[in-house]
C-alpha positions as CSV (number, residue, x, y, z in Angstrom):
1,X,50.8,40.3,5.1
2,X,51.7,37.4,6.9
3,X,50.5,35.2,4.4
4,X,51.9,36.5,1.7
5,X,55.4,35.8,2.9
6,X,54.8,32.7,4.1
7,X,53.7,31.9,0.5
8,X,56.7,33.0,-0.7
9,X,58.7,31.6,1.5
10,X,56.9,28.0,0.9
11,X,57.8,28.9,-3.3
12,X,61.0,29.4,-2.5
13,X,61.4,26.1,-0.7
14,X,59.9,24.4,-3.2
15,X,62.1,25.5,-5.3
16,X,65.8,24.9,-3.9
17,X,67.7,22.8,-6.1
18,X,65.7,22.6,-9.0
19,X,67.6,25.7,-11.2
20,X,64.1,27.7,-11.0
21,X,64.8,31.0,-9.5
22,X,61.1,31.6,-9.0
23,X,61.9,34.8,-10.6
24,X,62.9,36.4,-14.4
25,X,65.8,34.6,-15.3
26,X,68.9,36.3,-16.1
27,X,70.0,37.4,-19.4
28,X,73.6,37.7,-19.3
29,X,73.6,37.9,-23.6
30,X,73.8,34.1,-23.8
31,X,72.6,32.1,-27.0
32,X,71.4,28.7,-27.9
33,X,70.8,27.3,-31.2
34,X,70.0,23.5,-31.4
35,X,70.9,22.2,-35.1
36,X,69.4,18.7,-34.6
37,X,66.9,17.5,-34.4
38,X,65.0,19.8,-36.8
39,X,61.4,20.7,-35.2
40,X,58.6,17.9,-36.2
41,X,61.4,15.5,-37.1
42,X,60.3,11.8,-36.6
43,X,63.0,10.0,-34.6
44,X,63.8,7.1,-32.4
45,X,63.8,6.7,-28.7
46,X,67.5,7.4,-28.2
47,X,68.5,11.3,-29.9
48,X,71.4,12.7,-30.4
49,X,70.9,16.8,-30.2
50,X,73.3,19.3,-31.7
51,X,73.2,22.4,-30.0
52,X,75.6,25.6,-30.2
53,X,75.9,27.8,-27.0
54,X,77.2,31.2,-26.9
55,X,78.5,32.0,-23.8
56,X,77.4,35.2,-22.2
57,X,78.6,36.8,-18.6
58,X,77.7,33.7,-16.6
59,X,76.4,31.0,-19.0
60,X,79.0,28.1,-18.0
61,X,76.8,25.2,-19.4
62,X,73.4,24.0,-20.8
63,X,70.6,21.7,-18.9
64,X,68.3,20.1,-20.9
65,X,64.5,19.5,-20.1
66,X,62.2,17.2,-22.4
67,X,58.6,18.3,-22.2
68,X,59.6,20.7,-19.2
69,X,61.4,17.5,-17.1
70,X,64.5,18.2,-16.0
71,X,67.3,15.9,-17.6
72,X,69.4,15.0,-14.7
73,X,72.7,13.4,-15.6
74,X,71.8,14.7,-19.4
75,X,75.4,13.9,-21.1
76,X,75.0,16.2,-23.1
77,X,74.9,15.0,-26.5
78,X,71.9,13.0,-26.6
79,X,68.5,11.9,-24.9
80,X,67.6,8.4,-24.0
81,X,64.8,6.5,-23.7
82,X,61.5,9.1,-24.6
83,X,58.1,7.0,-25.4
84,X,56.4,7.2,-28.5
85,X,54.9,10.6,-29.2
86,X,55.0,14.0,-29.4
87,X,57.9,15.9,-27.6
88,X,59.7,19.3,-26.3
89,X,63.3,18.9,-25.8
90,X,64.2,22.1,-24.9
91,X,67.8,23.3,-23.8
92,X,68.8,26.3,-21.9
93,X,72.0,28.1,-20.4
94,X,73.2,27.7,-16.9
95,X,75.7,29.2,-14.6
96,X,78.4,28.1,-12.3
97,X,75.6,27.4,-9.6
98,X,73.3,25.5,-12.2
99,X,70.8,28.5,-12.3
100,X,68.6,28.5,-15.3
101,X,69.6,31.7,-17.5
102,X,67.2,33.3,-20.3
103,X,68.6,32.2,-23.4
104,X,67.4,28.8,-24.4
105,X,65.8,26.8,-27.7
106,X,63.7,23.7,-28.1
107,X,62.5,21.8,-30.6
108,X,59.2,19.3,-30.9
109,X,60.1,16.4,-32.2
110,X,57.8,13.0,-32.8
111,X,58.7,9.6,-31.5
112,X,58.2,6.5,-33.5
């Protein structure tokens, strides 16, 4: 038994700060739709992403990830700077306190 919670209490640790809950994340009847890019689009470095959030209970903002990397500072209009390839640019509501909520979208795009 004692293991156990120290194993949780190391995930939850680990966790702090990063908007994981380490848990099912909330659905508080938030959507998100992202317009553009359209999925397997072939697009530059720099992309602009049109998304429409429908705030639920506690959906405040979005936080964007690109293949599951957290975009800190994300301005949230476009993404800067991906390397040639195939990627997920994935965005997803967040509350007040920046916690990840269930509604979320992403897109695969390829860059030249």
């Amino acid at each position: 038994m004692r293991r156990v919670s120290a194993m949780l209490a190391a995930v939850g640790v680990l966790t702090l700060g990063l908007g994981i809950n380490g848990f099912a994340a909330t659905d508080d009847g938030s959507k998100i739709t992202i317009k553009s890019p359209a999925a397997g689009a072939k697009v530059g470095s720099d992309v602009e992403i049109v998304y429409d959030l429908k705030v639920g209970s506690q959906a405040t903002h979005a936080h964007c990830f690109v293949d599951d990397v957290y975009q800190k500072g994300w301005d949230k209009k476009s993404v800067k700077g991906m390397a040639p390839g195939t990627h997920v640019i994935k965005i997803v509501a967040a509350d007040k306190d920046h916690q990840t909520l269930a509604a979320e979208a992403s897109v695969k795009v390829e860059v030249q």
